[in-house]
N, C-alpha and C positions, 0 to 999 in steps of 0.2 A: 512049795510054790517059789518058783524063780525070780527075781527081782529082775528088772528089766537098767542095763547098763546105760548111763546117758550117755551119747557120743558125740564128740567133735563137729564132727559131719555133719552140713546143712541139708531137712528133708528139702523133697521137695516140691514141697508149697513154698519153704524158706527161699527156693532160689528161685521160683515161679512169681512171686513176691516183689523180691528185690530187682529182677528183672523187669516190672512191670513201673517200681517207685523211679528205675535208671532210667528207661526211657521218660516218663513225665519228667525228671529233674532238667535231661538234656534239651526236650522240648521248649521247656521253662526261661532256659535258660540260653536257647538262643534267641529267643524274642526277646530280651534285654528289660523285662519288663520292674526292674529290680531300681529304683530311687537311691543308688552310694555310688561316692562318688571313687570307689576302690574298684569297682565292679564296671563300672564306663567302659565301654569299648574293649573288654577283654572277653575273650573267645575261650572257654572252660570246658574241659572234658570231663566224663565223669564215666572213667572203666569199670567200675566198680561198687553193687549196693549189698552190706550185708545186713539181714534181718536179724534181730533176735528171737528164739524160738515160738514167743507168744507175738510175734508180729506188732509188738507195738514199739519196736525202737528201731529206725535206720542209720547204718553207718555208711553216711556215703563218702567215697573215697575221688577226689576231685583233682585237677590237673589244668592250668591254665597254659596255655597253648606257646611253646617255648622255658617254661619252666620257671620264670622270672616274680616272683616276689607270690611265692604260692603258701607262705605263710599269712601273709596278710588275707589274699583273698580266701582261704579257710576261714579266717577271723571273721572277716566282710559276711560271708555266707551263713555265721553261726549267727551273727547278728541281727541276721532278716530269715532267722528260720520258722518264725510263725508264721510269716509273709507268704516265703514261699510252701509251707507246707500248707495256708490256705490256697495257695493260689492252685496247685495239683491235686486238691484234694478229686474237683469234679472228675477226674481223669482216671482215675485212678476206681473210683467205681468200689469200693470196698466201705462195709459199715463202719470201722474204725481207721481212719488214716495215724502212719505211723511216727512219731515223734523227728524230726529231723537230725544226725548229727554229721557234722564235713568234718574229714581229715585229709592232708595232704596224701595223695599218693606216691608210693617212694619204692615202686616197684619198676618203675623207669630209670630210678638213679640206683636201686639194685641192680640193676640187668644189664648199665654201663659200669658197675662196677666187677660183675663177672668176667664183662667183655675186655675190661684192662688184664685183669688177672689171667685169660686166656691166651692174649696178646704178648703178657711180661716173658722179658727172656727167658727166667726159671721154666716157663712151665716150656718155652719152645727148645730150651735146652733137654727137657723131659721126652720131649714128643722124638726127639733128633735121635737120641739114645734110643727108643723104643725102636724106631723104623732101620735102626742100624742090625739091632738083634733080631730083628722077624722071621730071618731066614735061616738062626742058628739055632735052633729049640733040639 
């Protein structure tokens, strides 16, 4: 008998799941209905939910609109996460709702950091030299 390999990759219910807690966070959180005063008038994106496989923990990955002081408002968010995890539970329509946790998303400041890196002269000195040899193979 084969033991069955756990793997990385989220099933998917996991992402059927996390799809489902992203939109109620987004909802939630454009109504503004959250009492801090870190949270006032800030406009929060939220690209990304991941589930843990027993579906009782969310990681949701958040993004305040310009990118400006997105440590705090993780903090702000983790502090009113029973709040808001009561407040989408009805939405969300599942017997167990899942534990809330915000981390800064830092896949927007990875993706302007590839974008430098593809821009620096090293790599357009690389590209230059490629286009120069194409025709001598």
């Amino acid at each position: 008998m084969t033991r069955k390999s756990k793997s990385s990759t989220p099933s998917q219910r996991m992402l059927r799941v996390g799809e489902l807690v992203r939109h109620a966070l987004s909802a939630f959180l454009v109504r503004g209905d959250i009492q801090d005063e870190v949270l006032a008038g800030i406009t929060i994106t939220v690209p990304e939910v991941r589930m843990t496989p027993d579906l009782k923990l969310a990681s949701a990955y958040v993004m305040p609109l310009g990118g400006e002081n997105a440590d705090e408002i993780a903090d702000a968010l983790n502090r009113n996460k029973k709040f808001i995890r009561g407040s989408i539970a009805p939405s969300l329509s599942m017997k167990y709702v899942p534990s809330l946790r915000f981390f800064v998303d830092e896949t927007f400041a990875e993706a302007d950091r590839i974008e430098a890196l593809l821009r620096s002269d090293r790599v357009a000195q690389d590209l230059s030299g490629m286009e120069e040899n194409d025709g001598t193979v």
